[in-house]
C-alpha positions in Angstrom: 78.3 -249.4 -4.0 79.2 -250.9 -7.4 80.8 -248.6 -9.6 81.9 -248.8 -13.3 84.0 -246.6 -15.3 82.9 -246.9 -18.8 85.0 -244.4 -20.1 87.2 -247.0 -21.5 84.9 -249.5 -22.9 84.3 -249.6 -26.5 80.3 -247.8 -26.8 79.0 -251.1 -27.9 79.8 -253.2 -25.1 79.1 -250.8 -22.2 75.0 -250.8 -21.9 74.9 -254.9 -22.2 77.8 -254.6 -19.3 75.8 -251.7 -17.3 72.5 -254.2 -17.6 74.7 -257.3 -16.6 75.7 -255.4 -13.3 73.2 -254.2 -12.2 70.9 -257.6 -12.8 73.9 -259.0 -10.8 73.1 -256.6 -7.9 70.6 -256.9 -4.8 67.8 -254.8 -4.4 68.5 -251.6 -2.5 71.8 -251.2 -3.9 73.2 -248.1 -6.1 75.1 -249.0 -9.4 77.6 -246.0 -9.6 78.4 -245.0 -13.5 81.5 -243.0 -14.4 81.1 -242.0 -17.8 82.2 -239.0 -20.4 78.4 -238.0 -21.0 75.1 -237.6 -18.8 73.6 -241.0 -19.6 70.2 -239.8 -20.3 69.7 -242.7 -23.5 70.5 -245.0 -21.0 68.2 -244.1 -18.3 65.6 -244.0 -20.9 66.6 -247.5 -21.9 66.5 -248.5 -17.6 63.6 -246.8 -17.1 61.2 -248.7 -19.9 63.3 -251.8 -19.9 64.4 -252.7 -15.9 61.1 -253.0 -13.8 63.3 -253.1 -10.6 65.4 -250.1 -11.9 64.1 -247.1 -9.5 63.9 -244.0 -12.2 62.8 -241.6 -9.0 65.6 -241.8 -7.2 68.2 -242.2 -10.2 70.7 -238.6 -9.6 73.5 -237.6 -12.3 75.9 -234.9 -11.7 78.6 -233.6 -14.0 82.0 -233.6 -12.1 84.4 -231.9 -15.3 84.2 -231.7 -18.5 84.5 -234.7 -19.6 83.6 -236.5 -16.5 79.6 -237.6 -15.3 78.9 -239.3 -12.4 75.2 -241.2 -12.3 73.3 -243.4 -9.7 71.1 -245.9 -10.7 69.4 -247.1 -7.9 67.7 -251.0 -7.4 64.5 -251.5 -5.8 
């Protein structure tokens, strides 16, 4: 499973870096985000944007305070 930590990229760069990955990826596959929020814009932004982005199976779950964990799954 591809995963990216995006707590250290700058906020501008890390959607266009998200969206490179996972256009990189094959279907079926899960693109794991670390991240220091739920990333509810950007499943918004997946879900309208990504046809082959799977929203109903997508799962985020908060692991600390400043620590998220969210799958976004490929068809």
């Amino acid at each position: 499973m591809p995963t990216l930590d995006v707590r250290e990229i700058p906020p501008p760069e890390r959607h266009p870096k998200i969206h490179d990955t996972f256009a990189e990826m094959d279907s079926g596959e899960v693109l794991e985000i670390v991240n220091d929020h739920e990333p509810k814009p950007l499943f918004y932004e997946m879900q309208a944007e990504v046809e082959a982005f799977d929203a109903d199976a997508y799962e985020a779950e908060r692991e600390g305070d400043a620590k998220f964990v969210a799958r976004f799954p490929k068809k």
